[in-house]
C-alpha positions as CSV (number, residue, x, y, z in Angstrom):
1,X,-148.8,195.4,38.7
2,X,-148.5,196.6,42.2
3,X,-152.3,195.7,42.9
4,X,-150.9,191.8,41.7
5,X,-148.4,191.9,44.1
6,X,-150.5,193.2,47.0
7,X,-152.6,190.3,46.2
8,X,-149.9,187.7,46.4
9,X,-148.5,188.9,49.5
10,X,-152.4,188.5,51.0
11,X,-152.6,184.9,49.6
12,X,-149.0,184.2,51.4
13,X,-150.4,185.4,54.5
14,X,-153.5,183.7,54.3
15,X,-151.5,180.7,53.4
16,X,-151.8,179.1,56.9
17,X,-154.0,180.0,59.6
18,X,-152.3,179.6,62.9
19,X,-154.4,179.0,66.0
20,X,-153.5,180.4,69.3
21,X,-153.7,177.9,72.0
22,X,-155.0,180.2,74.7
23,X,-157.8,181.3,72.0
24,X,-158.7,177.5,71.1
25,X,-159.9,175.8,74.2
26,X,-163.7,174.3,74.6
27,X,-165.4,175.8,77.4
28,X,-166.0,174.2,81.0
29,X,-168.7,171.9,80.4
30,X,-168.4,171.0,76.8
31,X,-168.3,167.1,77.3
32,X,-170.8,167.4,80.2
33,X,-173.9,165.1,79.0
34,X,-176.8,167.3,79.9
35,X,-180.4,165.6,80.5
36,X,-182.3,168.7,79.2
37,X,-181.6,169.1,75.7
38,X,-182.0,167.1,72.7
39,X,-179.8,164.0,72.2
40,X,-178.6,162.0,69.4
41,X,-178.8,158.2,68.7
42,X,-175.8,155.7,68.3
43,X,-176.9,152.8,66.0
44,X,-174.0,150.1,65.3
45,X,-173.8,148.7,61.8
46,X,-172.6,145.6,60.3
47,X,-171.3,145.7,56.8
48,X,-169.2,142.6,54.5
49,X,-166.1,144.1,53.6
50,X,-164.7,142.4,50.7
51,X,-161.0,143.9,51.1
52,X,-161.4,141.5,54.0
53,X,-163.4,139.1,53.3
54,X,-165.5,139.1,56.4
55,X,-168.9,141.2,58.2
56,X,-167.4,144.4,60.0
57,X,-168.9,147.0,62.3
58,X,-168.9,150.2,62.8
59,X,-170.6,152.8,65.4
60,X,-173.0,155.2,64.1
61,X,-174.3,158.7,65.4
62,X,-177.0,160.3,64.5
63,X,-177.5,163.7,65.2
64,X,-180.7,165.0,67.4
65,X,-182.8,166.5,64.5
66,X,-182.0,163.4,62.4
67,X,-184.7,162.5,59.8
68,X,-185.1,159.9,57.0
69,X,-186.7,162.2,55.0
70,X,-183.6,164.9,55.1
71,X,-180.1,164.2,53.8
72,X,-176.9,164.4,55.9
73,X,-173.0,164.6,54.7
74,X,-170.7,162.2,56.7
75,X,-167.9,162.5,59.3
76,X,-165.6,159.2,59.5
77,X,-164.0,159.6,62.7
78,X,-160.9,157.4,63.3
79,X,-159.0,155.5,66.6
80,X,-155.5,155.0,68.0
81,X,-153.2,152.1,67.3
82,X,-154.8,150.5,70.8
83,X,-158.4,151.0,69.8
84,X,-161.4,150.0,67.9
85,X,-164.7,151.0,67.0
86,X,-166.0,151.9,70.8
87,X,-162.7,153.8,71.5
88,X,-164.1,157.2,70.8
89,X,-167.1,156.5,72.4
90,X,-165.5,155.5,75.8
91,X,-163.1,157.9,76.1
92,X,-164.1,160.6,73.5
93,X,-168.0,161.3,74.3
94,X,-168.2,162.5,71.0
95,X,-171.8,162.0,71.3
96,X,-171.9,164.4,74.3
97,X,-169.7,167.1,73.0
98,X,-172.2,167.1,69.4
99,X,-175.1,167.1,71.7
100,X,-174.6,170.0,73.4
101,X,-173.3,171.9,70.2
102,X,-176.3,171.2,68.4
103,X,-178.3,172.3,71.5
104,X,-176.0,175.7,71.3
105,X,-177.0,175.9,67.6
106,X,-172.6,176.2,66.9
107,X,-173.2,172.4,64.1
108,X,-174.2,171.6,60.5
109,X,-176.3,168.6,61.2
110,X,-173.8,165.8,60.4
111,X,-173.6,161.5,60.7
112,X,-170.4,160.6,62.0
113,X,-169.3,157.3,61.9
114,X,-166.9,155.4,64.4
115,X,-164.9,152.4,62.1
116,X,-162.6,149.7,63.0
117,X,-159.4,151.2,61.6
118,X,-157.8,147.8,62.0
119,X,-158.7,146.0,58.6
120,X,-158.4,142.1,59.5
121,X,-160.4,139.3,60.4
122,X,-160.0,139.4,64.0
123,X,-159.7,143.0,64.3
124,X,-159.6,143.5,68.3
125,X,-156.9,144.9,69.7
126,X,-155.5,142.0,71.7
127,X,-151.8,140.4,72.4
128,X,-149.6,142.4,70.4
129,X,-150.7,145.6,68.7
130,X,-147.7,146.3,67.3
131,X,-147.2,142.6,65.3
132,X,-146.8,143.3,61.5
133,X,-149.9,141.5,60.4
134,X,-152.0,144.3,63.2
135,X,-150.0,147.1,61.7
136,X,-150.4,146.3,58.3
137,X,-154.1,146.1,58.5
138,X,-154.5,149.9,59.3
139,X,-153.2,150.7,56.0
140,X,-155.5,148.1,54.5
141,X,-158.3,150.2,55.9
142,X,-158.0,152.4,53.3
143,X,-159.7,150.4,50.8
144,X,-162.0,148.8,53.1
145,X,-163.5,152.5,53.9
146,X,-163.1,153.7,50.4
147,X,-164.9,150.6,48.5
148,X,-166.5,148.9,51.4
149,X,-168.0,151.1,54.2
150,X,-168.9,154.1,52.4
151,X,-170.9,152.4,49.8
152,X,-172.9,150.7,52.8
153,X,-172.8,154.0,54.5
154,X,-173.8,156.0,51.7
155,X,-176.7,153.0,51.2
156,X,-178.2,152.5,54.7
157,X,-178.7,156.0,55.4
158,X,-180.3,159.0,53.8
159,X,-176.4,160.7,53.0
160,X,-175.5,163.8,50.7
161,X,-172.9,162.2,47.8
162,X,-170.3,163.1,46.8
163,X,-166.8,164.6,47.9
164,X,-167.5,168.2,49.5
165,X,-170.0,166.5,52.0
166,X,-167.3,163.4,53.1
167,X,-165.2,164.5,56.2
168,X,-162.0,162.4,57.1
169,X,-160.5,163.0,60.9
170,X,-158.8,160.8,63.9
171,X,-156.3,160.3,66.4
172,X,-152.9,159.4,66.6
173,X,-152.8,156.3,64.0
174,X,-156.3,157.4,63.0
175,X,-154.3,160.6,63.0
176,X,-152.3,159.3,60.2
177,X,-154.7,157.4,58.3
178,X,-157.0,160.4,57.9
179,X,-154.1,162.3,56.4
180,X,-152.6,159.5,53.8
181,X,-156.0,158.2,53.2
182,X,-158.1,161.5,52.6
183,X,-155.1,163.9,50.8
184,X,-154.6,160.3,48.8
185,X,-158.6,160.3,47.4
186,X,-159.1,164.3,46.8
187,X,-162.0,163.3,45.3
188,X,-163.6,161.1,47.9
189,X,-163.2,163.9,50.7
190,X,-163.1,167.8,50.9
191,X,-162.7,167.8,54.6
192,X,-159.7,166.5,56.1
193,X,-156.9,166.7,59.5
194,X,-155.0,164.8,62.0
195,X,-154.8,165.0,65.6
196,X,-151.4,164.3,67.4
197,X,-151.0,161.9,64.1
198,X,-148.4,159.0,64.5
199,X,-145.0,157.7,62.6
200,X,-147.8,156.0,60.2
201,X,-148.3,159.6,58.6
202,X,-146.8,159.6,55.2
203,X,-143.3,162.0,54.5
204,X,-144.5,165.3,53.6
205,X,-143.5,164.7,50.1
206,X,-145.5,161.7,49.7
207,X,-148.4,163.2,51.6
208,X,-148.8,165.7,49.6
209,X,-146.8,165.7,46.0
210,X,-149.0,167.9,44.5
211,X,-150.2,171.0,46.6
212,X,-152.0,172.5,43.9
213,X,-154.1,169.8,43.8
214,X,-154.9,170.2,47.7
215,X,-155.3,174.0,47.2
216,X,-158.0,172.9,44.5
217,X,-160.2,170.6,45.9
218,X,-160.0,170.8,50.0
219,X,-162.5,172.7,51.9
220,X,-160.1,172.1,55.1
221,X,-156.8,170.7,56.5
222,X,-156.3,170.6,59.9
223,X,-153.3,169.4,61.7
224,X,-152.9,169.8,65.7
225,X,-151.2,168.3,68.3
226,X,-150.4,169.0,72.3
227,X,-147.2,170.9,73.3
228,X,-146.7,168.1,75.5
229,X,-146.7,165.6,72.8
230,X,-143.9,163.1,71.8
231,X,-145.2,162.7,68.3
232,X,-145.4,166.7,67.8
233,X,-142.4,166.3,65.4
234,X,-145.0,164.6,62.8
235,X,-147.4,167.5,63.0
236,X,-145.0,170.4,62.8
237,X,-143.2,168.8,59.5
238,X,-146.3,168.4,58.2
239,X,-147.0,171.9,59.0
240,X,-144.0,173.2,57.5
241,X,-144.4,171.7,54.4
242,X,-147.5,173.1,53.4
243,X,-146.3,176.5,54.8
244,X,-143.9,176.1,52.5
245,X,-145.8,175.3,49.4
246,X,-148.8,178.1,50.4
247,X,-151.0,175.5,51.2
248,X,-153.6,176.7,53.2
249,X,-154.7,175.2,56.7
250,X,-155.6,175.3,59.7
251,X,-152.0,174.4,62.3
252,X,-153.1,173.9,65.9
253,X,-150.7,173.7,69.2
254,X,-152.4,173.2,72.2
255,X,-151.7,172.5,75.7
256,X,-151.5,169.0,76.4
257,X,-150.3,165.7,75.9
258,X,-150.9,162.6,73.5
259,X,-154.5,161.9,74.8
260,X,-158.1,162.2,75.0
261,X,-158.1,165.8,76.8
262,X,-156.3,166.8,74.1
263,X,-158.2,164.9,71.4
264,X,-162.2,166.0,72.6
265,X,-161.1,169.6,72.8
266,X,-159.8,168.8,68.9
267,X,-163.1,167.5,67.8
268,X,-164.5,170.2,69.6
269,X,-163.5,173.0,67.2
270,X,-163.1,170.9,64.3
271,X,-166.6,169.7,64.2
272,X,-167.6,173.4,64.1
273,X,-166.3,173.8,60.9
274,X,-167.2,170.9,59.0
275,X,-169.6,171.6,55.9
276,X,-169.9,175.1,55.7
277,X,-167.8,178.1,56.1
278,X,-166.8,178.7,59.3
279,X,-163.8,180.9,60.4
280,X,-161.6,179.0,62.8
281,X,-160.9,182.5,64.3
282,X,-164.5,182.5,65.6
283,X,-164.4,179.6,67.3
């Protein structure tokens, strides 16, 4: 009996792993492109979307090593309410920060794809991003990437299937759509988290109605925002939520505001982790 309640108490205190700020940060030099090591490629794709009804694109990046003869498992990396497809890729460098992981040896080899989380037929982000029809289309996303780009995804390129090796991340409102949409489809994706994630982000109760379920079936749930941020509120109920139902994850406050320092120093650390078993504290 008392070795069951030793155990308990380790499972509460594994519950949630919270990160130290001044432990977390990227080093000087981690989105630094650097002309000496191996580099990736960024193809763009065009896929029909029948949620839609039209041809969509998407950014694609393939790792340095990348071979059609190997398989990879998939990172869908998601934009703010003011973004698009190329939003990462101008103000992210996500392809820098991977390049000079992989170069470090610190990566799983990984394709990461850059959607349009804006689910419409004229899906820039012109005139008024916040008109109901623009906002709407972000939660129409969901089954545009769930029937719709995976599939072509999952088709075009030589990709690992199935759940544990599908990865489901962004920013802000990509912040929230990777939370509702990925804790929504347990068995679409094992990886999961939010950076500075919006007011789009579900209740906790809604999020997550069933944390045995996410105890079950996620490999990782990440939730982080800057202590600077406006929208922390969303993060830290989030947080408290699945501290209170034992539901392990990783809770991350850094220094920092609602933006793109913030945001590559996330993907940073995050990206480390994805498809295998990293400990966050050894980041």
């Amino acid at each position: 009996m008392m070795i069951k309640k030793l155990w308990i108490i380790l499972l509460l205190l594994l519950a949630v792993i919270v990160i130290k700020a001044q432990n977390m940060q990227a080093p000087g030099g981690f989105d630094v492109y650097q002309k000496d090591i191996s580099h990736g490629n960024i193809d763009t794709i065009f896929y029909f979307s029948e949620t839609v009804g039209v041809k969509r694109s998407a950014l694609v990046y393939l790792p340095p090593s990348f071979s059609s003869k190997k398989s990879y498992p998939v990172l869908y990396l998601l934009h703010g309410i003011g973004g698009d497809e190329y939003e990462w890729l101008k103000n992210g460098t996500p392809h820098i920060i991977l390049d000079n992981l992989y170069a470090q040896g610190k990566l799983e080899p990984m394709i990461v794809v850059m959607p349009n989380g804006r689910a419409m037929k004229d899906d820039r982000a012109t005139g008024n991003i916040m008109d109901a029809d623009k906002i709407g289309a972000f939660s129409t996303f969901q089954s545009d990437l769930i029937h719709d780009l995976i599939p072509y995804v999952e088709k075009k390129y030589p990709v690992k299937p199935n759940q544990i090796n599908r990865a489901l991340f962004g920013l802000s409102m990509g912040g929230g759509q990777a939370l509702n949409f990925g804790l929504g489809n347990l068995d679409t994706f094992a990886w999961v988290g939010g950076f500075s994630s919006a007011p789009n982000t579900h209740l906790p109760e809604n999020l997550i109605p069933n944390p045995q379920e996410v105890k079950n079936k996620l490999k990782l749930l990440w939730i982080s925002c800057g202590d600077q941020d406006g929208l922390i509120n969303i993060t830290n109920r989030t947080h408290k939520y699945l501290e209170k139902h034992g539901v392990q994850h990783v809770f991350y406050i850094e220094p920092g505001g609602h933006d793109f320092k913030v945001w590559k120093n996330d993907l940073y650390m995050v990206s480390q982790l994805l498809f295998k078993n990293a400990n966050p504290d050894k980041l």
